[in-house]
LUMMAR-268943 format. One line per 5 residues: number of its first residue (from 1); their letters; for each residue x, y, z of C-alpha. Coordinates in Angstrom, 1 decimal, always signed. Example, Ala and Ser with C-alpha at 12.3 -4.5 7.8 and 13.67 -1.06 7.14 Angstrom:
2
1> as> +12.3,-4.5,+7.8 ~ +13.7,-1.1,+7.1 .
END
This chain:
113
1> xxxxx> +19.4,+12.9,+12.3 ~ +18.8,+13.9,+8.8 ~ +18.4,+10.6,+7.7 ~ +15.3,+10.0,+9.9 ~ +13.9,+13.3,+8.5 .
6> xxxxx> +13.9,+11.5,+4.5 ~ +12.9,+8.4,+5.5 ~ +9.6,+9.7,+6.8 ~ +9.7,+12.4,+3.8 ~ +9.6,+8.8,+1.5 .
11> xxxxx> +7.3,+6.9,+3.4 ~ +4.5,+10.5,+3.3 ~ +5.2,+10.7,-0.8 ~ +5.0,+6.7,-0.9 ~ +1.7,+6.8,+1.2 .
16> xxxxx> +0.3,+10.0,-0.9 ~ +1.0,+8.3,-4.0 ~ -0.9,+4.9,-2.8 ~ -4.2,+7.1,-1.8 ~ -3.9,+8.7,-5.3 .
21> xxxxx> -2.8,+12.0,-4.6 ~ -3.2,+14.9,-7.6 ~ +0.3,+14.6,-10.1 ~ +2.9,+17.3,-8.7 ~ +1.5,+16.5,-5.1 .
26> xxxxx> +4.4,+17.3,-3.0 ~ +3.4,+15.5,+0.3 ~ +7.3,+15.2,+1.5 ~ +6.2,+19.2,+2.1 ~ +2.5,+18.8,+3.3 .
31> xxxxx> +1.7,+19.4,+6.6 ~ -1.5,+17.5,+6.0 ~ -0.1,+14.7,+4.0 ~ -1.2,+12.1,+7.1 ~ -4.5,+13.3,+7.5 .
36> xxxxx> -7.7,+11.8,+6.1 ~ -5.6,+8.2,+6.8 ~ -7.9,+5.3,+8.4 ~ -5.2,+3.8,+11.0 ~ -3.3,+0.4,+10.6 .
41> xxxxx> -5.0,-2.3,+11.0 ~ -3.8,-5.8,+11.3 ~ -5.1,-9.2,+9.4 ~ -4.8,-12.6,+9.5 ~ -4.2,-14.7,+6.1 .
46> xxxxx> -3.1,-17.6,+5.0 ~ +0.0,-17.7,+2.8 ~ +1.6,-20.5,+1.2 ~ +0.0,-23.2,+4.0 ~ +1.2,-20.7,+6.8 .
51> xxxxx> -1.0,-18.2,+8.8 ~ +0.6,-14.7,+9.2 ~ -0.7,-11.5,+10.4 ~ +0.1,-8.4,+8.3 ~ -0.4,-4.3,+9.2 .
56> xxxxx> -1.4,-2.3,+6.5 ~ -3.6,+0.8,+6.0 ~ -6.9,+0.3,+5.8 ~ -6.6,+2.0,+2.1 ~ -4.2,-0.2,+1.3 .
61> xxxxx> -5.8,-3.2,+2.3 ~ -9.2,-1.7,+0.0 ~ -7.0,-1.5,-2.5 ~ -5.5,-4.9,-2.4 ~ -8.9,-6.5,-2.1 .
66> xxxxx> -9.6,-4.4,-5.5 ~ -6.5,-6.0,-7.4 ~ -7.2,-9.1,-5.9 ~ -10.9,-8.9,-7.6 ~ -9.4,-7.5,-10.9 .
71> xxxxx> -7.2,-10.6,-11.4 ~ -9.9,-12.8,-10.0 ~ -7.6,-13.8,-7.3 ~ -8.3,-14.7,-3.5 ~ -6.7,-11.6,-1.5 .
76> xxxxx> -4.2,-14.9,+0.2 ~ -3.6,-15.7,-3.7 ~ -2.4,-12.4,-4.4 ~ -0.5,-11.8,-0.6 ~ +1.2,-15.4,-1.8 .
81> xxxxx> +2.4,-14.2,-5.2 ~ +3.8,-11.0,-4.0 ~ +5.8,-12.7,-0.8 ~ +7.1,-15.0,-2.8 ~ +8.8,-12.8,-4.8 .
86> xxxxx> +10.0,-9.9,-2.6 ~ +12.7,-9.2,-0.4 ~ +12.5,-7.5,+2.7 ~ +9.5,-6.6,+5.0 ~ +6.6,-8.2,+3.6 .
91> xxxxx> +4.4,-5.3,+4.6 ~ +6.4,-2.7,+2.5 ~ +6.5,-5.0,-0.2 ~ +2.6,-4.4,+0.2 ~ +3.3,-1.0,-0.4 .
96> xxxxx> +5.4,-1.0,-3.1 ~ +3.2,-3.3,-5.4 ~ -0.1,-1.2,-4.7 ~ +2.0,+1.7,-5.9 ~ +3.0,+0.0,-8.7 .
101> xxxxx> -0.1,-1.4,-10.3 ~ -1.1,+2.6,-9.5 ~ +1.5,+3.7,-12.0 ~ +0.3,+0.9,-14.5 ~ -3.1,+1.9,-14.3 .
106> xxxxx> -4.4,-1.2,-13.1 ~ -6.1,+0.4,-10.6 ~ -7.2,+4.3,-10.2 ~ -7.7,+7.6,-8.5 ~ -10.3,+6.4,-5.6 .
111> xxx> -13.8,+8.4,-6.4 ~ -14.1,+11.7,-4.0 ~ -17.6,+12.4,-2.3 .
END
């Protein structure tokens, strides 16, 4: 049972990091580290010749659209270059790259009211 407990610890500090929490933001300890999320929602795209539907959150889709711009790529471009290379669930692969390019600095902390 314990493992169930860090996985969803992981996936909170994962999803906090991705919606640019504050450095030293613990969200694995957050009661509130879910709220203020848009829910999933689920798009069509074209990858590689092949249509796919992919569930992300909404963030993560804003933010994907924002790389996608930066690199003056089409969002399927950029969905293409990323499945090509990953391994496992292409939705967490999502995840993982939008973190990334946080922790490069290609993108930032989204602007507050």
């Amino acid at each position: 049972m314990r493992r169930g407990v860090n996985t969803v610890r992981r996936s909170k500090a994962i999803i906090a990091l991705a919606r640019r929490a504050p450095i030293g933001y613990d969200a694995a300890n957050s009661e509130n580290s879910m709220r203020g999320l848009t829910g999933v929602r689920k798009r069509s795209l074209t990858i590689a010749g092949h249509s796919t539907s992919l569930s992300l959150e909404e963030e993560f889709w804003q933010d994907l659209r924002a790389i996608a711009r930066g690199r003056n790529l089409s969002l399927s471009a950029l969905v293409g270059t990323i499945d090509a290379r990953r391994q496992g669930n292409l939705s967490s692969a999502l995840r993982l790259f939008v973190r990334d390019c946080y922790q490069r600095g290609e993108i930032g902390p989204a602007r507050r009211g």
